[in-house]
C-alpha positions as CSV (number, residue, x, y, z in Angstrom):
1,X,112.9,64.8,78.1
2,X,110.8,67.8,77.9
3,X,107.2,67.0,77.6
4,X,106.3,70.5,75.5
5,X,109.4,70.1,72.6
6,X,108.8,66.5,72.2
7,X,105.4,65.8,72.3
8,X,105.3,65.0,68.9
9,X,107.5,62.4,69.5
10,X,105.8,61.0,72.3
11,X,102.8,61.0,70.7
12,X,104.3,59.2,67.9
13,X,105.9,56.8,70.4
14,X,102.7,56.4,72.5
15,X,100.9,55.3,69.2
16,X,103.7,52.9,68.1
17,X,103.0,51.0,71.7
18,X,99.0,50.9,71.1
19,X,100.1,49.2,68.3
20,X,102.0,46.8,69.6
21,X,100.5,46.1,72.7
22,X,97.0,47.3,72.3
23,X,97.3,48.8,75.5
24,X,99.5,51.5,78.0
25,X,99.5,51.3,81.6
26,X,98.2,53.8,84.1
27,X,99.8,53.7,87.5
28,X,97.9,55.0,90.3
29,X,97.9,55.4,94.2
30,X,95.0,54.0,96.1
31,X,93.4,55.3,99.3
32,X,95.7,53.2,101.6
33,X,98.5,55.1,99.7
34,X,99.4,51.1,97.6
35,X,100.6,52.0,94.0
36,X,98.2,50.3,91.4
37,X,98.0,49.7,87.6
38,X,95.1,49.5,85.6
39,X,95.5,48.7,81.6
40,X,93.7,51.0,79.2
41,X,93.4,50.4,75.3
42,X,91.7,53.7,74.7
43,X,94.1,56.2,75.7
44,X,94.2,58.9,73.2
45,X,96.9,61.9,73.4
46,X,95.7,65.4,72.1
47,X,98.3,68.0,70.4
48,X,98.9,70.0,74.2
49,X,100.2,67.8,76.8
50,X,96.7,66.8,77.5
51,X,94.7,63.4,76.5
52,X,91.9,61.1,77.5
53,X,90.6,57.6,77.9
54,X,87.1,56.2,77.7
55,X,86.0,55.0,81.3
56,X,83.6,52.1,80.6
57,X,85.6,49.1,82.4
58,X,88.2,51.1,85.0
59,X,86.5,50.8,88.4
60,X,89.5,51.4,91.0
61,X,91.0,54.4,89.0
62,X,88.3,56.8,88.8
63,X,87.9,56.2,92.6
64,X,91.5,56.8,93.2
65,X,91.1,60.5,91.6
66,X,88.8,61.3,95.0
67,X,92.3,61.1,97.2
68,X,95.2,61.5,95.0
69,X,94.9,62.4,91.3
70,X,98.4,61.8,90.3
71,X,99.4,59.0,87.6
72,X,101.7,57.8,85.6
73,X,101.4,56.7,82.1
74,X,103.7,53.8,80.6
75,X,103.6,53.1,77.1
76,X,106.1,50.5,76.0
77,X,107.1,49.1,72.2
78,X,106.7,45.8,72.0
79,X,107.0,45.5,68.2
80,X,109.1,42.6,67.8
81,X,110.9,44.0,64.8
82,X,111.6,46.9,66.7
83,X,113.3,44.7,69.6
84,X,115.1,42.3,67.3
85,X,116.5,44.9,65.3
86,X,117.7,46.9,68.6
87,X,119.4,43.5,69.9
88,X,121.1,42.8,66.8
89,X,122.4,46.4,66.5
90,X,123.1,47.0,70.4
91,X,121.0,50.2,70.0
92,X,117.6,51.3,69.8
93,X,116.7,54.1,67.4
94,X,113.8,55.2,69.2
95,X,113.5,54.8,73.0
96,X,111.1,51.3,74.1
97,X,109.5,53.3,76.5
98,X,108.5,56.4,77.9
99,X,106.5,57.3,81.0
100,X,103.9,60.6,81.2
101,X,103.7,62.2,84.5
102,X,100.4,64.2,84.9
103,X,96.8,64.0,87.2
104,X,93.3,62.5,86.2
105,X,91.2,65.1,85.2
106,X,87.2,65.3,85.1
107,X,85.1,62.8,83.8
108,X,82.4,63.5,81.0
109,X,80.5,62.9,78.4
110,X,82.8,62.3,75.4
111,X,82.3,64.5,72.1
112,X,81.7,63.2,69.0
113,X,85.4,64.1,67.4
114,X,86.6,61.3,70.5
115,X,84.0,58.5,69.5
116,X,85.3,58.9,66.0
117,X,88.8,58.2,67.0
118,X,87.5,55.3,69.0
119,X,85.8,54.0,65.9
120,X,88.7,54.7,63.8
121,X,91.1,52.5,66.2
122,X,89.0,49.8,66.2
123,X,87.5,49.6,62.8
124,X,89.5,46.6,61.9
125,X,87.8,44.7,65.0
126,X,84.4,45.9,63.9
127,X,83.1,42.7,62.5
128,X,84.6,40.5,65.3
129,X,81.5,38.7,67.9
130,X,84.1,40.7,70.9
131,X,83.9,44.5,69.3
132,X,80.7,45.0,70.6
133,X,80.4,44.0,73.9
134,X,84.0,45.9,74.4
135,X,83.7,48.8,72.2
136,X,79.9,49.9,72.2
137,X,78.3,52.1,74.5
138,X,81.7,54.1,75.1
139,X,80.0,57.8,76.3
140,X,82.3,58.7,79.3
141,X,85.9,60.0,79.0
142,X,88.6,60.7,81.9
143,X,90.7,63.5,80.5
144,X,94.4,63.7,81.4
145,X,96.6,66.9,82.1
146,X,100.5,65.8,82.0
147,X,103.3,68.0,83.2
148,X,105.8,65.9,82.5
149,X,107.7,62.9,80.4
150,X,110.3,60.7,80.7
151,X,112.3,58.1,78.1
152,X,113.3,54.7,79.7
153,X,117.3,54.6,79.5
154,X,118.4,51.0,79.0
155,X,122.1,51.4,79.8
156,X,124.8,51.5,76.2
157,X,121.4,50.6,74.2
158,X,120.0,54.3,74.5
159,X,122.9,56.5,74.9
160,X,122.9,57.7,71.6
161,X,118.8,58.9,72.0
């Protein structure tokens, strides 16, 4: 899959799983070289290969970027719809899940454009007792630099992607 003709797609994709899982996975290596996967609901993917979560709650993976600051990215679909349909049909229209390849870049401050898409993501949780404690106080971003993608094949279900 190349990551610079389909990042459209992928972005679309990566979306679709935030939606359905409220969450992609970051998998990371530690300093004893042990592979490691930290959950982040705040991932947001910009229109070049590049993207950024908010860093209020990740401990381990900021600390991982002073040894090794390569990761992988796994966003699945776990609409149910989407998986019912698939099973029924023996296909999937749209692959379940693709991974980003890419490094952990600087940490910093995050602009006022990223808090908006924050807010945006999570104005339906605004008025929740939770949104606060999770949501507020979200200054610091990780950006993300990915060089490249790939789709999850699962067997005669995806051969037609």
């Amino acid at each position: 899959m190349d990551i610079k003709t389909n990042w459209n797609s992928i972005r679309i994709h990566f979306s679709k799983s935030f939606k359905s899982s409220l969450h992609v996975s970051i998998a990371s290596v530690d300093v004893e070289n042990s592979p490691t996967v930290t959950p982040i609901g705040s991932l947001f993917l910009n229109n070049n290969q590049t993207g950024f979560y908010f860093e209020k709650f990740p401990s381990k993976l900021p600390k991982h970027t002073e040894q090794n600051k390569n990761i992988c990215v796994l966003g699945v679909n776990s609409n149910r719809w989407f998986w019912t349909r698939s099973l029924f049909k023996v296909a999937f229209k749209e692959y379940p899940a693709v991974k980003l390849y890419g490094v952990l870049g600087e940490r910093r401050k995050a602009t006022e454009k990223e808090v908006n898409r924050l807010a945006r993501r999570m104005r339906l949780t605004q008025k929740l007792k939770g949104h606060k404690y999770l949501w507020s106080d979200m200054e610091m971003v990780r950006e993300l630099i990915f060089t490249k993608a790939e789709k999850i094949n699962l067997g005669r279900m995806t051969t037609k992607l």
